[in-house]
C-alpha positions as CSV (number, residue, x, y, z in Angstrom):
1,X,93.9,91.4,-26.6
2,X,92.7,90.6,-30.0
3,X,92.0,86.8,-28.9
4,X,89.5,88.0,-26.6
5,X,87.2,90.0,-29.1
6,X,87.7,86.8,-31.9
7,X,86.0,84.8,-28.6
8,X,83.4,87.3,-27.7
9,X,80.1,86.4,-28.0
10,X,76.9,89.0,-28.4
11,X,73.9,88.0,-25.5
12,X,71.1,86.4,-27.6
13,X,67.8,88.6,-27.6
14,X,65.3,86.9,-25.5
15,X,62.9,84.4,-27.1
16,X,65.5,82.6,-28.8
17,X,64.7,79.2,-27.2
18,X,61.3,79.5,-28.3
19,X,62.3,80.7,-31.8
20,X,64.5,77.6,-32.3
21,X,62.3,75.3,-31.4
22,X,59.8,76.4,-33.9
23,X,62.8,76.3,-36.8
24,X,63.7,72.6,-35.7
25,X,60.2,71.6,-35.2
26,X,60.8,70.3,-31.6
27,X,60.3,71.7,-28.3
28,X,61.8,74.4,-26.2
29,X,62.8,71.6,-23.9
30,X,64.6,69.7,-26.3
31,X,65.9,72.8,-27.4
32,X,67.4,73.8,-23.5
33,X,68.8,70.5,-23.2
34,X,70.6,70.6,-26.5
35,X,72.3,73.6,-26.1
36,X,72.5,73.4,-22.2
37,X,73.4,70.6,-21.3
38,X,74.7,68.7,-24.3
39,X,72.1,65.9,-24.6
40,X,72.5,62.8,-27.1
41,X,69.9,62.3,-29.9
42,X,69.3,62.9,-33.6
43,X,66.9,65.8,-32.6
44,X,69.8,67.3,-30.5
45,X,72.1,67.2,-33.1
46,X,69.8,69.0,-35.7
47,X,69.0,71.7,-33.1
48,X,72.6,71.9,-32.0
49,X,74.0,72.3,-36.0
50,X,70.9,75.1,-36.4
51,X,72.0,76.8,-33.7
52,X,75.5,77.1,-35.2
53,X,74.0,78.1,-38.2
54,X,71.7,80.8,-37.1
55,X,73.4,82.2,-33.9
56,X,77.6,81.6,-34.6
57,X,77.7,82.1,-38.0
58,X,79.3,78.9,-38.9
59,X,78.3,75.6,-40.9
């Protein structure tokens, strides 16, 4: 039981495509691909370990 609430994740509040993209400096397309469907790239990768930071709590 405990397992599941360590894995539970809060729904992010609407916008939060748009507000990423503005913190990475990149679109909100970019952005969607990134975190949707795992897209390679250096931009990616920055909006990917921003995403981490900002929305998981992690480094």
């Amino acid at each position: 039981m405990n397992t599941k609430l360590e894995n539970y994740q809060k729904p992010l509040k609407k916008g939060w495509v748009t507000e990423l993209a503005k913190l990475c400096k990149c679109t909100t397309v970019t952005v969607s691909n990134a975190i949707h469907h795992n897209s390679p790239g250096v931009k990616a990768e920055k909006v990917r370990q921003m995403y981490r930071i900002k929305y998981l709590n992690r480094k």
